[in-house]
C-alpha positions as CSV (number, residue, x, y, z in Angstrom):
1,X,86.7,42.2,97.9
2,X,83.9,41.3,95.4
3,X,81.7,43.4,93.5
4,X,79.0,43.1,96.0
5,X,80.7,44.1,99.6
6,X,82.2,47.0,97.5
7,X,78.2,48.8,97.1
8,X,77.8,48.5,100.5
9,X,79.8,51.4,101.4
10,X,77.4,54.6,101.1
11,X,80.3,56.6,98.9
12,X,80.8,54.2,96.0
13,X,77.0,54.7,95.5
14,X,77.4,58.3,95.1
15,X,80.4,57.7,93.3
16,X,78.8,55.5,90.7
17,X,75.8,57.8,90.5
18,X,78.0,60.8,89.7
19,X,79.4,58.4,87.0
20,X,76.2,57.8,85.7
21,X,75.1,61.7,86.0
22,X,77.8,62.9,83.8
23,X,77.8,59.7,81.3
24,X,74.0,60.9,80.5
25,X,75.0,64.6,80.4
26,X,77.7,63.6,77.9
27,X,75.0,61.8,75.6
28,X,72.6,64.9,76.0
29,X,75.1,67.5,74.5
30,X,75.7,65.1,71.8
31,X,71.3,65.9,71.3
32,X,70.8,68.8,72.3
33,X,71.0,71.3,69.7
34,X,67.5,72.2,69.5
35,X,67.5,73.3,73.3
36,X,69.6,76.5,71.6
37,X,68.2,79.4,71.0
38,X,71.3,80.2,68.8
39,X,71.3,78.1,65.9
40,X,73.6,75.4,65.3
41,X,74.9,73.9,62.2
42,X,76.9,70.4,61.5
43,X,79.7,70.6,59.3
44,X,79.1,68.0,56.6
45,X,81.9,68.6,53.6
46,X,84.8,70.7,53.2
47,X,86.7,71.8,50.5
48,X,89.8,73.7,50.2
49,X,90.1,75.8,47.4
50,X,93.5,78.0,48.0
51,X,96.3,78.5,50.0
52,X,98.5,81.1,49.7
53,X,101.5,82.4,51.9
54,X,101.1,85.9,53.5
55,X,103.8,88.0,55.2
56,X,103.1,91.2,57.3
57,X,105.1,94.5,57.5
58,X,107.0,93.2,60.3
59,X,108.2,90.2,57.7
60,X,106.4,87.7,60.1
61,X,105.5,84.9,58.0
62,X,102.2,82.3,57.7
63,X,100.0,80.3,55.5
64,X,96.5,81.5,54.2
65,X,94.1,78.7,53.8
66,X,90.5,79.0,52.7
67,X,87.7,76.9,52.8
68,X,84.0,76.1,51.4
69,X,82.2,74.4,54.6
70,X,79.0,72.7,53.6
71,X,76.9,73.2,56.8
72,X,73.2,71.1,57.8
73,X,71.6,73.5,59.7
74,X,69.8,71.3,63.4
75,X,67.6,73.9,64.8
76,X,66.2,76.7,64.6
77,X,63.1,78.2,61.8
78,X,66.3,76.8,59.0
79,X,66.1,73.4,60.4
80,X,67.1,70.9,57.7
81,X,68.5,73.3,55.4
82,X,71.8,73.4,53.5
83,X,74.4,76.3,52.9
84,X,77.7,76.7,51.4
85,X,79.8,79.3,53.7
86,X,83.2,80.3,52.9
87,X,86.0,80.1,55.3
88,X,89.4,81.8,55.5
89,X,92.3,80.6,58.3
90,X,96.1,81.2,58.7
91,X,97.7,77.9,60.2
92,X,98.8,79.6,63.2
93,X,95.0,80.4,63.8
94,X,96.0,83.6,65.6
95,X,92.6,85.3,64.5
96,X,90.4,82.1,62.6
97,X,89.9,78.6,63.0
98,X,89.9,75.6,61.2
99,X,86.5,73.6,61.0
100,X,87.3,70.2,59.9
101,X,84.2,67.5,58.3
102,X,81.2,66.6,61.2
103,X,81.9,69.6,63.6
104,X,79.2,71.3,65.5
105,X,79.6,74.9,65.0
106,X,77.2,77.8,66.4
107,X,76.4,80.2,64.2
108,X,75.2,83.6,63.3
109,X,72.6,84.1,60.6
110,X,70.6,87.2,59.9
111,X,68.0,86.3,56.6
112,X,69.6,82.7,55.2
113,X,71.8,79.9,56.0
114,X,74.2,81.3,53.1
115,X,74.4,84.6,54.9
116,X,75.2,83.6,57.8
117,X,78.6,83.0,59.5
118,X,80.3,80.5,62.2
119,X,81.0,82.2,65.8
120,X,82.7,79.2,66.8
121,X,82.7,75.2,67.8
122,X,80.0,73.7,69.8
123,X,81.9,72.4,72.6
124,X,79.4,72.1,75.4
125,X,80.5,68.2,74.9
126,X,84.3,68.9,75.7
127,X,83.6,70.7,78.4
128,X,81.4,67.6,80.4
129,X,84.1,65.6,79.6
130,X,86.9,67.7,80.6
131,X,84.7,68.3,84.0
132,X,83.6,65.2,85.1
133,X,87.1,63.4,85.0
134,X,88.5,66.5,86.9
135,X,85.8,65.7,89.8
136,X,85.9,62.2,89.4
137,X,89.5,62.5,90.3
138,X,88.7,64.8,93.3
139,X,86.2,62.3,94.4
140,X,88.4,59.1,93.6
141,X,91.4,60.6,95.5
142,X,90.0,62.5,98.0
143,X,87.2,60.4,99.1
144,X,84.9,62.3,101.6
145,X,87.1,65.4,101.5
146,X,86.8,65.1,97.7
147,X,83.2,65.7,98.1
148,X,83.5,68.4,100.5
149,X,86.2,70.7,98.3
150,X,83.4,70.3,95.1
151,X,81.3,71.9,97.0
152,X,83.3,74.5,98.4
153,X,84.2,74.7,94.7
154,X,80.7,75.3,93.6
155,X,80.0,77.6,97.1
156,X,83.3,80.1,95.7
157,X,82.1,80.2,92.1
158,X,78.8,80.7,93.0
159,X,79.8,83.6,95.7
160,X,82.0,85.6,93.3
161,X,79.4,85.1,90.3
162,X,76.8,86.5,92.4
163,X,79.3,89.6,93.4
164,X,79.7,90.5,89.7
165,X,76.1,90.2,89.2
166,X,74.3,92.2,92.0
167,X,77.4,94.9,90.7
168,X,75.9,94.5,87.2
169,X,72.2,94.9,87.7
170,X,72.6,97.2,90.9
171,X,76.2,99.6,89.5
172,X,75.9,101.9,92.5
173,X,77.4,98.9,94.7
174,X,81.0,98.9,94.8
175,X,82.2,96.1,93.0
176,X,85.6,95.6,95.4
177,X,83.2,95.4,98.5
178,X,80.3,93.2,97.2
179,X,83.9,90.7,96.6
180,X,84.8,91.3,99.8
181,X,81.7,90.2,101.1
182,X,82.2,87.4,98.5
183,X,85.3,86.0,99.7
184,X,84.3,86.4,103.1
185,X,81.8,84.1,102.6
186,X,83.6,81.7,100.4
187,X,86.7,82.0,103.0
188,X,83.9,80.5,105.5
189,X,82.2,77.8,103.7
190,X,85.5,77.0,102.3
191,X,87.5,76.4,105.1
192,X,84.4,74.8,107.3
193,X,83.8,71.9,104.5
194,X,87.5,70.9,104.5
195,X,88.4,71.0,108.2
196,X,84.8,70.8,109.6
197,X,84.1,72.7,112.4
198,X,87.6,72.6,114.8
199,X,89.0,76.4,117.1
200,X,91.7,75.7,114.7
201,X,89.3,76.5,112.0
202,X,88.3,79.2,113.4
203,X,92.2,80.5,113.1
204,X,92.6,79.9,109.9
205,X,89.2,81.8,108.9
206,X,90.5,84.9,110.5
207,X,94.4,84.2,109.8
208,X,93.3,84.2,106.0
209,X,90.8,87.3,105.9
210,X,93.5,89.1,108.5
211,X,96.1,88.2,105.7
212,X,94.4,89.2,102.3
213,X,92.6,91.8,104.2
214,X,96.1,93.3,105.2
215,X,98.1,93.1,102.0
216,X,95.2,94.9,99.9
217,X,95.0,98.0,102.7
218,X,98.8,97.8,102.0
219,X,98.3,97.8,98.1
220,X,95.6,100.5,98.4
221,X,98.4,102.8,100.4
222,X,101.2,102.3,98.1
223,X,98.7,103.3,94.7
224,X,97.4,106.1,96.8
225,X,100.5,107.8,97.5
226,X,102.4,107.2,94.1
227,X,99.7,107.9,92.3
228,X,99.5,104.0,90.3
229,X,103.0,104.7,88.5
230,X,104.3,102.1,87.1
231,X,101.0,100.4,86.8
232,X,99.6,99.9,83.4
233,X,95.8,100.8,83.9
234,X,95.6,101.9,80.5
235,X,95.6,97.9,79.3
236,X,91.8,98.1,81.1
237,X,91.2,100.8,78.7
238,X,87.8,98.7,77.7
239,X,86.1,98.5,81.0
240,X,84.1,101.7,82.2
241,X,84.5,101.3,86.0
242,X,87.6,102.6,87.9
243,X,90.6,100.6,86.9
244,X,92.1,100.6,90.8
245,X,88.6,99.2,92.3
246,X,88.8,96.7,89.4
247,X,92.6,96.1,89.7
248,X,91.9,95.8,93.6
249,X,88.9,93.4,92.9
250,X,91.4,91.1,90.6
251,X,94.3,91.0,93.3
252,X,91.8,90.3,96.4
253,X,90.4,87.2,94.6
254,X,93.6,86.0,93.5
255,X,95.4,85.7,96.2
256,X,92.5,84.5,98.6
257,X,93.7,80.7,97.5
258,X,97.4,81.9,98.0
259,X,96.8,83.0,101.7
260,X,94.2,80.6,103.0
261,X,96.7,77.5,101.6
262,X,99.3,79.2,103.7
263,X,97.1,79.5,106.6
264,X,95.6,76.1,106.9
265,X,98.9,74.3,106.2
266,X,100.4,76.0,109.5
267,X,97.1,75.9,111.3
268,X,96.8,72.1,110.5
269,X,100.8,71.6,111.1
270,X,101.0,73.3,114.6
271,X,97.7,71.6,115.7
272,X,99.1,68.1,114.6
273,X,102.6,68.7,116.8
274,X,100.2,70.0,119.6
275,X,98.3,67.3,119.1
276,X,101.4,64.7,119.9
277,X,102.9,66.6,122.0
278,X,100.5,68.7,124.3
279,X,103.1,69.9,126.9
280,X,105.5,72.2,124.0
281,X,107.0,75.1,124.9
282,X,104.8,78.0,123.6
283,X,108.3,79.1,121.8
284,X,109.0,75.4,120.2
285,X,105.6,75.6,118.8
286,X,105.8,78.8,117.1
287,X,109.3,78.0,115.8
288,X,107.7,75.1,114.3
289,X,104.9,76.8,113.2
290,X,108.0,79.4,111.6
291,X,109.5,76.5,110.0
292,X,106.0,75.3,108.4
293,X,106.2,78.8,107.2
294,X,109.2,79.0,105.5
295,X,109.3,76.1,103.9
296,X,106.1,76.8,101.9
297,X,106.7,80.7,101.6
298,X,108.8,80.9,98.7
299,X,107.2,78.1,96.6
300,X,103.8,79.6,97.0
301,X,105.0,82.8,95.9
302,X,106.5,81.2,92.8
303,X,103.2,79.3,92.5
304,X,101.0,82.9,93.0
305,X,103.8,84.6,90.5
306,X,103.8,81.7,87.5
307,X,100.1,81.7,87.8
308,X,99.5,85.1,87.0
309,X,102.3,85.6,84.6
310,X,101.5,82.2,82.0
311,X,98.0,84.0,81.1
312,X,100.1,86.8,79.6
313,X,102.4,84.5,77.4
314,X,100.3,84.7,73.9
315,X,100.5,88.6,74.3
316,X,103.6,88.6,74.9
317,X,104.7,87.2,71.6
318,X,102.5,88.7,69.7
319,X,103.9,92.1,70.9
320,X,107.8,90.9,70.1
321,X,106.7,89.6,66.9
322,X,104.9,92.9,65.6
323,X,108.2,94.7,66.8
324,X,107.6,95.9,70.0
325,X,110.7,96.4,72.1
326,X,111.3,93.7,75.0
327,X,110.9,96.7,77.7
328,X,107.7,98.1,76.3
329,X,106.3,94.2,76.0
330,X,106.9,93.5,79.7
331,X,105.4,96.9,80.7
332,X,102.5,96.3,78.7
333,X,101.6,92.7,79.5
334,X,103.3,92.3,83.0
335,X,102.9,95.4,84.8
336,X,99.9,94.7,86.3
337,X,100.8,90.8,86.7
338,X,104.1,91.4,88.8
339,X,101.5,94.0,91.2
340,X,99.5,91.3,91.8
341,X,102.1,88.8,92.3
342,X,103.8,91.3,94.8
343,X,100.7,91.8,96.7
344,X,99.9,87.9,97.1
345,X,103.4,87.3,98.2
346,X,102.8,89.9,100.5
347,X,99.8,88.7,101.6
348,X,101.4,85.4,101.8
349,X,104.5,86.6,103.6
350,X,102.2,88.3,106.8
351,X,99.7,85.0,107.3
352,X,103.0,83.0,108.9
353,X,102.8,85.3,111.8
354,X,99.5,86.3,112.3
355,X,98.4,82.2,112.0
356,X,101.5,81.4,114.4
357,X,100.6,84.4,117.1
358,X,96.4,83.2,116.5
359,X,97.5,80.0,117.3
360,X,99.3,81.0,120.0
361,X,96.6,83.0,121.6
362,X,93.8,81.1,121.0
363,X,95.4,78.1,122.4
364,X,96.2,80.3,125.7
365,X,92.5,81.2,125.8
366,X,91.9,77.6,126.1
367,X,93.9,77.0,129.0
368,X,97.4,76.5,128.3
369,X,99.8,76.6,131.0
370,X,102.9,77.5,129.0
């Protein structure tokens, strides 16, 4: 196939122009420093002047290094101008960073370049790049369906966003229901942009809301009548709303993905044997549809529990290697984790029937015999 029948099809057009979107947005963050209002530096010398090794109290050992960074202000009313800044890091970079020779940097400066001090790297750049390859794939692999799950992508961020705004400006709305409407709506768009518009669809919209829905009422009972022991709400000890509505918020949005993959892999797999074989027994089909179940239930809930329990890593050794006992640690960093992991699997556990008896119904109410 040449070069020329290949631009016929419609999708390597949009292909190449999403190519050719994201090349030029990688070339504009490489220029764009003087669209920030923050200013923005470019690191143009460095010199190290002393490194020292430091140990704390709890005989945990690292290596101070400090710096003289030579920074060329780009924008801003310091435009053009030149300041030395000093610049201390341990080479763990637990609490600093190393700035290395032509690094972007954005910056905080109050009266003069020399008084100022770096926030962090400019990595608007890394981020394009990083993006567009994750997308390209999406689109290179998944074709069509590609397209639709980045926009269901963009529809989900852009619901919960929106949630945690309206709750920001407007406080007086609950912050667990303006999610729920959220995912609701994301659940929706969601599943309609991958499956397009099918009664199995229609299952697996109210299978997955039936299923997260369910395993947060469940949640909500259990805190209520313990009283939250043995969850760790004083880790939110930053946040001034509730810590339940905000731990309830957290668990409903993260295992929305858990449920509805559960749901539409069953919906999808006990269509596809109807499908083949329209005159199954009603009870073949829902042992299949069982089967489906089981063979994804306990790697989703490993999934659901590895996801949530990897973001607490970093904390984790930090508290082992300031002392902390190995009970207290897990307390502290996974209490809340394993909850939510619990109330996934939950979730997870309950959408096998409720898809398989939807199915079921649904199926009846379209005339089934059996």
């Amino acid at each position: 196939m040449n070069l020329k029948s290949k631009f016929k099809r419609p999708f390597n057009w949009i292909i190449l122009i999403f190519c050719v979107c994201f090349i030029g947005l990688f070339l504009f963050t490489l220029v764009n420093d003087k669209f920030y209002h923050m200013p923005i530096g470019k690191i143009t010398d460095v010199q190290n002047v002393k490194t020292s090794k430091v140990t704390d109290e709890h005989h945990n050992s690292d290596t101070k290094h400090q710096q003289v960074l030579t920074i060329h202000m780009l924008n801003g009313k310091f435009e053009g101008q030149t300041a030395k800044i000093k610049n201390s890091y341990v080479s763990s970079q637990a609490d600093s960073e190393k700035f290395s020779k032509n690094n972007k940097v954005l910056m905080h400066i109050d009266k003069k370049p020399s008084d100022g001090y770096i926030l962090e790297k400019k990595r608007d750049s890394l981020v394009v790049v990083v993006t567009g390859i994750f997308l390209l794939t999406i689109l290179l692999v998944g074709r069509k369906v590609g397209l639709q799950s980045i926009l269901s992508l963009i529809i989900n961020t852009a619901a919960v966003l929106s949630a945690i705004a309206i709750h920001n400006v407007a406080p007086d709305f609950n912050l667990f229901g303006l999610m729920s409407i959220a995912i609701i709506v994301s659940t929706t768009c969601t599943l309609l942009l991958v499956t397009g518009w099918h009664w199995r669809t229609l299952v697996t919209i109210v299978s997955t809301l039936l299923g997260t829905f369910i395993c947060i009422g469940i949640t909500h009972l259990v805190i209520a009548l313990t009283g939250g022991e043995g969850l760790k709400f004083e880790t939110m000890t930053f946040l001034t709303l509730p810590p339940k509505e905000v731990f309830l918020t957290s668990v409903i949005v993260g295992s929305l993905g858990a449920v509805m993959d559960v749901a539409i892999t069953i919906a999808s797999g006990m269509y596809e044997i109807l499908r083949r074989n329209p005159n199954i027994e009603m009870t073949r089909w829902a042992l299949a549809g069982r089967n489906i179940g089981q063979d994804i239930m306990g790697t989703m809930t490993n999934i659901l529990l590895f996801s949530y329990l990897s973001g607490s890593l970093p904390m984790i050794l930090l508290y082992i290697k300031n002392a902390n006992t190995i009970t207290y640690t897990l307390s502290m960093n996974w209490s809340l984790e394993v909850a939510r992991a619990i109330t996934g699997g939950i979730g997870i556990v309950l959408t096998i029937p409720v898809t398989i008896l939807l199915m079921q119904f649904v199926h009846k109410l379209r005339g089934a015999k059996q």
